[in-house]
C-alpha positions in Angstrom: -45.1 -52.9 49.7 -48.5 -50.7 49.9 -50.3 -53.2 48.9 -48.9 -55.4 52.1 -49.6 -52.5 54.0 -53.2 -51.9 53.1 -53.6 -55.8 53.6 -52.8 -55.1 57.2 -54.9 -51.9 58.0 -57.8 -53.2 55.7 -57.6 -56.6 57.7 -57.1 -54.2 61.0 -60.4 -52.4 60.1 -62.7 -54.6 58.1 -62.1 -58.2 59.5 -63.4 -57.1 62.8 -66.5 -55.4 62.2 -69.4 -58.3 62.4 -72.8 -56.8 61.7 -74.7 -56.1 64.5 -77.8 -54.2 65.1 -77.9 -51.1 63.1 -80.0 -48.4 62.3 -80.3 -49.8 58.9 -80.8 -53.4 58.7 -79.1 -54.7 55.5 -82.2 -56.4 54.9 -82.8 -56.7 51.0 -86.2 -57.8 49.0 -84.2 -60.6 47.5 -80.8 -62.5 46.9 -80.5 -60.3 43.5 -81.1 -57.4 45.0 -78.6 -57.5 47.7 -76.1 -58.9 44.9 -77.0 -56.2 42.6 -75.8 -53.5 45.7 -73.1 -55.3 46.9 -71.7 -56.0 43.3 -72.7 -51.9 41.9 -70.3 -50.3 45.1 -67.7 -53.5 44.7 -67.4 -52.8 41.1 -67.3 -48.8 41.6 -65.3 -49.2 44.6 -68.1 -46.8 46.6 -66.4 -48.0 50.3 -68.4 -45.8 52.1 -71.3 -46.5 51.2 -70.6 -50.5 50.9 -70.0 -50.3 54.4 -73.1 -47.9 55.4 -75.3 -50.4 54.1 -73.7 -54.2 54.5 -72.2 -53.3 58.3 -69.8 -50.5 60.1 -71.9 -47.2 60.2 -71.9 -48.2 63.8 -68.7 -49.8 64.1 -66.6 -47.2 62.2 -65.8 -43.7 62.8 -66.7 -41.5 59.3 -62.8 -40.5 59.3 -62.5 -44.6 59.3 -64.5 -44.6 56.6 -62.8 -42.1 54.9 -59.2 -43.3 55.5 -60.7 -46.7 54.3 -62.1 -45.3 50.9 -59.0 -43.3 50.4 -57.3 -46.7 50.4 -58.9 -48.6 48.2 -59.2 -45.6 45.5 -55.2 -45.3 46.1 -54.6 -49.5 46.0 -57.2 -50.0 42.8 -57.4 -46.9 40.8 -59.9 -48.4 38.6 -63.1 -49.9 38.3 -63.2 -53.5 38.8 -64.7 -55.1 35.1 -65.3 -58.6 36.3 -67.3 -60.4 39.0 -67.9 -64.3 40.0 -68.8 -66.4 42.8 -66.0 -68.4 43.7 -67.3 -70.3 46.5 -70.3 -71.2 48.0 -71.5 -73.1 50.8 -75.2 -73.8 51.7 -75.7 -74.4 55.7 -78.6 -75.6 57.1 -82.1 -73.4 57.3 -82.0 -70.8 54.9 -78.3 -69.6 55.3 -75.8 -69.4 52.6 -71.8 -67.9 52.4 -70.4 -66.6 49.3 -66.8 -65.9 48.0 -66.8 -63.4 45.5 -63.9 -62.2 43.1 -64.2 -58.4 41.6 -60.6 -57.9 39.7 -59.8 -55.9 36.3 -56.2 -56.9 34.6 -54.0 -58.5 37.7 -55.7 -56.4 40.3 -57.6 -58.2 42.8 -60.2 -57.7 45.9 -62.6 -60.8 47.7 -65.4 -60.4 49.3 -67.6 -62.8 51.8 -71.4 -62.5 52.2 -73.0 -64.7 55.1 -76.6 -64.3 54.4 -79.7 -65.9 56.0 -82.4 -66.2 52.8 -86.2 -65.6 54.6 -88.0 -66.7 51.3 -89.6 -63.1 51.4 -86.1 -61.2 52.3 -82.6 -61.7 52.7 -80.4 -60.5 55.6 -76.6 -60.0 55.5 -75.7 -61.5 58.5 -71.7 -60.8 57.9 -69.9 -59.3 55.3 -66.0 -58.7 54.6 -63.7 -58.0 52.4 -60.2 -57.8 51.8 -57.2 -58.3 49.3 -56.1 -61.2 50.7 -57.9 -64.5 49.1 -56.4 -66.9 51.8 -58.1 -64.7 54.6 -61.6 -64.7 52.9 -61.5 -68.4 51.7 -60.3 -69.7 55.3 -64.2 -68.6 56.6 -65.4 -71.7 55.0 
């Protein structure tokens, strides 16, 4: 039952925030590096900032943000141990989307990455995330 219910407000707020122009690009030196961020707040479950840097400082209120975080610690209260690309499709001219998997025990979260790889930088063009793998995987 609460995890239904987070599945709707977390779809409610994070499915509809596409990055747009921000103050902050989330512009990263390399693929690693924006891996090794995206993975460190996944794993750690640091919403706030995930979503400060990968999309929705402009898009969300900082009580969103906080209702958000409040969710996730209450839905996984623990660290996530493992982490694996579980999909990947390579488009045309430098762009790539990733399905990721962060779960500990029977507890599971996705996330989506559509990046655009420069050769000298990588942008996260769109980033998600949610509980529900079906909504994730249907993006490719």
């Amino acid at each position: 039952m609460l995890k239904t219910a987070f599945q709707s407000v977390l779809t409610a707020i994070v499915l509809t925030l596409p990055l747009q122009a921000q103050a902050q690009d989330p512009v990263f030196a390399s693929y690693d590096e924006m891996r090794d961020e995206m993975d460190r707040m996944m794993v750690t479950r640091d919403i706030q900032s995930l979503m400060l840097r990968f999309g929705g400082s402009d898009e969300m209120t900082p009580q969103q943000l906080d209702q958000l975080d409040a969710q996730v610690e209450q839905i996984y209260p623990t660290d996530f141990e493992n982490v694996v690309v579980i999909r990947k499709g390579d488009l045309q001219g430098g762009f790539q989307q990733e399905l990721i998997a962060y779960w500990t025990g029977l507890s599971y979260v996705y996330a989506y990455v559509l990046y655009h790889d420069l050769g000298d930088r990588v942008v996260a063009i769109n980033f998600r995330f949610n509980s529900d793998f079906s909504t994730l995987n249907s993006l490719f």
